[in-house]
Wavefront OBJ file of the C-alpha trace (Angstrom):
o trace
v 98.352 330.966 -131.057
v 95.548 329.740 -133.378
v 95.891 332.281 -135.725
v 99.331 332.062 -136.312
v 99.180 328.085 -136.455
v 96.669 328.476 -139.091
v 98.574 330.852 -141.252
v 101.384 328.105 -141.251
v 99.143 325.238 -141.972
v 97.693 327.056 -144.917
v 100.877 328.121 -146.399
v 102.600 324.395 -146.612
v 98.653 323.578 -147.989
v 99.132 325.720 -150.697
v 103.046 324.943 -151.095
v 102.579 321.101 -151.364
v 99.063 321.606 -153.510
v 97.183 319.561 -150.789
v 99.741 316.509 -151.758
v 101.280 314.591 -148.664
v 102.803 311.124 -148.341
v 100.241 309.454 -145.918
v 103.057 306.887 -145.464
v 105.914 309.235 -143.886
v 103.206 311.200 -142.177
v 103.327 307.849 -140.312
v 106.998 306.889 -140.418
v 108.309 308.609 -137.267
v 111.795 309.169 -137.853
v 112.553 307.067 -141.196
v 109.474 309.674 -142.604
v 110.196 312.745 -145.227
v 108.229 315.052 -142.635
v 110.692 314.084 -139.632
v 113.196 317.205 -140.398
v 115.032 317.874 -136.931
v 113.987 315.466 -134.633
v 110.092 315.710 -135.371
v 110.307 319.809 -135.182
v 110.679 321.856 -138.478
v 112.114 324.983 -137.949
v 111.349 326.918 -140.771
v 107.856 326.014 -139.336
v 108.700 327.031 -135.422
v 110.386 330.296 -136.555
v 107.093 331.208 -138.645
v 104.709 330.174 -135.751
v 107.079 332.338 -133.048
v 107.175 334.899 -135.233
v 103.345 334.982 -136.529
v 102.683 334.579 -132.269
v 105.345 337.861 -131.169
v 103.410 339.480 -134.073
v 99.987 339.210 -132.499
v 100.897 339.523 -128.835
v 102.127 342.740 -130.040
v 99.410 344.246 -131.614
v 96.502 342.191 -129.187
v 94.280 344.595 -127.550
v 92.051 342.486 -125.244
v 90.971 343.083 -121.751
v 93.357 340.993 -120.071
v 97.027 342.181 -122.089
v 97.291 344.934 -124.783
v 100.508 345.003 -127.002
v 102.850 347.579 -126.934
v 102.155 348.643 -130.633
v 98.270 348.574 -130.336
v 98.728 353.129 -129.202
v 100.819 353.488 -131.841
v 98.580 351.835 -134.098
v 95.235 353.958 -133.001
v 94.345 351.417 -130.744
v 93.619 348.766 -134.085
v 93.963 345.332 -132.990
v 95.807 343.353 -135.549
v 95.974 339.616 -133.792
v 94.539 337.622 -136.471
v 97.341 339.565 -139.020
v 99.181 337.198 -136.885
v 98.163 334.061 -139.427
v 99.223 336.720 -142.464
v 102.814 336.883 -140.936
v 102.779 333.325 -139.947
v 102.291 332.346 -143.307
v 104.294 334.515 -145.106
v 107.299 333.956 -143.153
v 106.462 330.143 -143.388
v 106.863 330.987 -147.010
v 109.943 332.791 -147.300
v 111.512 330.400 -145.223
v 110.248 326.884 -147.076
v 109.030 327.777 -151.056
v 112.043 326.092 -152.427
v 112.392 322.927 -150.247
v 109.049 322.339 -150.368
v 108.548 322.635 -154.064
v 110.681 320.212 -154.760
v 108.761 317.392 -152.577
v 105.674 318.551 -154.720
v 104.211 316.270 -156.842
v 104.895 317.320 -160.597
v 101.335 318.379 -162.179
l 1 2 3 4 5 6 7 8 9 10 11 12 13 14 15 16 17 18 19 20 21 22 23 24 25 26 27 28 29 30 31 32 33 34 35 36 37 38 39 40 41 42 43 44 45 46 47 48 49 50 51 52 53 54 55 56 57 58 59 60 61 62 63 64 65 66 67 68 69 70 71 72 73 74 75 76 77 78 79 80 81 82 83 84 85 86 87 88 89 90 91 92 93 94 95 96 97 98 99 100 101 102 103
């Protein structure tokens, strides 16, 4: 779950160029970051995603993911923050460029 987090985190870091309005972090509801009732979905649908991702390919003693045999046994779970973050990506670069500061 970490991984995948991560990748999300990093990808609206990069997106927003470290820039955030401390004030509507704050704001609750009335705040820019408040979206759908507190929850962003591009940003759920990136973290599911980036987390079905790594349970798949997770080879650990206690579950191993249906595509770690096809895969040579390779455990891919931290790819799990590259899938995160590029879906986070996909799903956000043009909403969130335009709450970017201008440079």
């Amino acid at each position: 779950m970490f991984a995948p987090w991560g990748g999300v985190f990093l990808a609206d870091m990069l997106l927003r160029r470290c820039h955030y309005d401390a004030d509507a972090l704050h704001a609750g509801s009335a705040g820019a970051y408040w979206y759908r009732s507190g929850y962003h979905p591009a940003g759920i649908t990136a973290l599911l995603t980036g987390m079905t991702f790594a349970a798949l390919t997770c080879d650990s003693e206690l579950w191993t993911g249906p595509l770690v045999a096809p895969l040579g046994g390779a455990d891919l779970t931290l790819l799990g923050s590259v899938v995160s973050g590029l879906t986070y990506w996909a799903l956000t670069r043009r909403r969130v460029a335009a709450y970017a500061p201008a440079a």
